[in-house]
C-alpha angles and dihedrals in degrees: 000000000000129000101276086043098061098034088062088046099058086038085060095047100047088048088054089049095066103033086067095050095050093050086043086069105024081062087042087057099043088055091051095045081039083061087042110055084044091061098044090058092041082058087042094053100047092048087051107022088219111206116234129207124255136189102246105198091232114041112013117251130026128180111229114185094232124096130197090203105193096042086045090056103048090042090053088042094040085057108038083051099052083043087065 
């Protein structure tokens, strides 16, 4: 491996280096605004006690006043997500 060769390589490396660690803690951020955010809707919905939407068997869509606010949250999020 000549000079060139072996300078590129440790430039790489050290590139890839760095670009771990700073995925390592922009992941790190998104979990904790992810929690955040969570927290900040399960807050939301008890000040407000926002209804949700649920299949009724006969007629389509009831509205029913609890909320499961977590799973309410990822499934709204889930679908607005796959609509885009």
């Amino acid at each position: 491996m000549n000079f060139l060769d072996k300078f590129v390589s440790n430039v790489v490396k050290n590139m890839k280096e760095r670009f771990d660690n700073y995925w390592e803690v922009v992941r790190d951020n998104i979990d904790k605004v992810r929690e955040t955010l969570y927290e900040l809707y399960d807050k939301y919905v008890s000040l407000y006690h926002l209804p949700t939407m649920e299949q009724n068997d006969e007629s389509g869509i009831e509205i029913s006043s609890h909320v499961s606010t977590k799973k309410t949250l990822h499934l709204y999020l889930s679908t607005k997500q796959s609509c885009q």
